[in-house]
C-alpha positions in Angstrom: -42.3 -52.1 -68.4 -46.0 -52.4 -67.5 -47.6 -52.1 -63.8 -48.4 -56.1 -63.7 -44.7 -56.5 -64.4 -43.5 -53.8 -61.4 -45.6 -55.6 -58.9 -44.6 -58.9 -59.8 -41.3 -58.6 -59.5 -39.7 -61.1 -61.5 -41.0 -63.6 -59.3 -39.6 -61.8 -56.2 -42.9 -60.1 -55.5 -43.8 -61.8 -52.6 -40.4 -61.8 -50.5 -40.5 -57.9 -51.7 -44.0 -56.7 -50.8 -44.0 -59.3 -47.7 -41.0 -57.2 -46.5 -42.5 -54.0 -47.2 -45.6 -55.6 -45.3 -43.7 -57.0 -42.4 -41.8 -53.7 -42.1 -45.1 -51.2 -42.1 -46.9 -54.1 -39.7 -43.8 -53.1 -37.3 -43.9 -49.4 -37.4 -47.5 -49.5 -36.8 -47.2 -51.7 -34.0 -44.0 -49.4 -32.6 -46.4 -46.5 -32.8 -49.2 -48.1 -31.1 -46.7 -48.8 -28.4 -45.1 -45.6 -27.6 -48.5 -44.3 -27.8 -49.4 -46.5 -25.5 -46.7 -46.2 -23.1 -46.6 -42.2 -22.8 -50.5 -42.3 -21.7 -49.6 -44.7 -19.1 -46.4 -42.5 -18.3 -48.4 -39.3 -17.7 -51.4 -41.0 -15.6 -48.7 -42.5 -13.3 -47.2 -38.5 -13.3 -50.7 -37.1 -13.0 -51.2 -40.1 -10.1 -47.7 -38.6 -8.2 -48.3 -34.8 -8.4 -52.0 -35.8 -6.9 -50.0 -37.9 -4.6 -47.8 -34.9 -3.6 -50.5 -32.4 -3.7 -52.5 -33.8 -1.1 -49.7 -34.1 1.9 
C-alpha cells in the first residue's frame, strides 16, 4: 500500500479526514473556551476579594 492510497481511503477519505477535521475543530474550540472561561472566573474572584478587602 502506497501513501496516495492511505489518504484516499478507498473512497472514504473525505467522511474520514472530515471527521478527524470536525473532531480537532471541536477540541480546539473546547480549549479556547475553558480558557476562556477560567480568565473570566478569576477576574470575577480577583473583583470579590477587592470587593471584600475594601469594607
Amino acid at each position: 500500500m502506497n501513501w496516495a492510497d492511505f489518504f484516499a481511503m478507498n473512497g472514504y477519505a473525505f467522511y474520514v479526514w472530515g471527521s478527524y477535521g470536525m473532531a480537532l475543530f471541536v477540541f480546539m474550540i473546547e480549549i479556547i473556551l475553558v480558557r476562556h472561561k477560567r480568565k473570566v472566573t478569576l477576574q470575577q474572584l480577583r473583583m470579590m476579594r477587592d470587593a471584600g478587602e475594601s469594607q
